[in-house]
C-alpha positions in Angstrom: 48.1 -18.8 47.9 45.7 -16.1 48.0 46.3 -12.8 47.4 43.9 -11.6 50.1 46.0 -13.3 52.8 49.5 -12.6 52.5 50.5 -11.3 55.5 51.6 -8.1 54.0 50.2 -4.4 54.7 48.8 -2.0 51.9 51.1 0.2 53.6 54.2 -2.3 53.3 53.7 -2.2 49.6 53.1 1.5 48.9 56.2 2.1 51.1 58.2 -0.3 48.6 56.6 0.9 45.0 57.5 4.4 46.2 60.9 4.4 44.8 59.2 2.5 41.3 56.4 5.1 41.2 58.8 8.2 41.0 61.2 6.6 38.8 58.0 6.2 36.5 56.7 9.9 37.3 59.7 11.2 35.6 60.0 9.3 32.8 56.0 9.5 31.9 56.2 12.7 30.1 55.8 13.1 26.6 59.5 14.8 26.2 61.6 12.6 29.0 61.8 9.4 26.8 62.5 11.3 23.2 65.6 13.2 25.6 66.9 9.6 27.4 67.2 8.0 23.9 68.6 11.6 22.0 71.6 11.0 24.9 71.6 7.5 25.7 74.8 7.3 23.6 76.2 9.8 25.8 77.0 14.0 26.7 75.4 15.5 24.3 75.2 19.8 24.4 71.8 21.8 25.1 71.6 22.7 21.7 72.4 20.2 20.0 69.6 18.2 22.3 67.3 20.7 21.1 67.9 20.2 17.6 67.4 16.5 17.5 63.8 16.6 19.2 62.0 18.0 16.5 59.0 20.2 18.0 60.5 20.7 21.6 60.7 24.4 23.1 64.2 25.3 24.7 61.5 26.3 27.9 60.0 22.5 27.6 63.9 20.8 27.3 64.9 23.1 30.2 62.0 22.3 32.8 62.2 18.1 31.8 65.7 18.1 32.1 65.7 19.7 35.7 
């Protein structure tokens, strides 16, 4: 089939990718995966999160993990 017929609009797809997109948007950052592997094996405190990220500013670990 090609890909130029398939019945489905660009808007159809955007619509569905959204939820992809920002799931991608927030895990893009140059921090966000370094602090979703530093706690992946569970709670972990602020400051010990700080400590294990070597080079991240309390300001930086703050605003990515809002």
């Amino acid at each position: 089939m090609s890909q130029g017929n398939t019945g489905v609009t660009s808007q159809a797809v955007l619509a569905q990718a959204c939820p992809v997109r920002e799931v991608l948007d927030r895990v893009a950052g140059k921090w966000s995966v370094l602090i979703i592997v530093a706690a992946a094996h569970g709670p972990i405190r602020f400051t010990e999160l700080e400590r294990s990220i070597e080079g991240i500013s309390r300001r930086m670990l703050t605003l990515t993990l809002r």
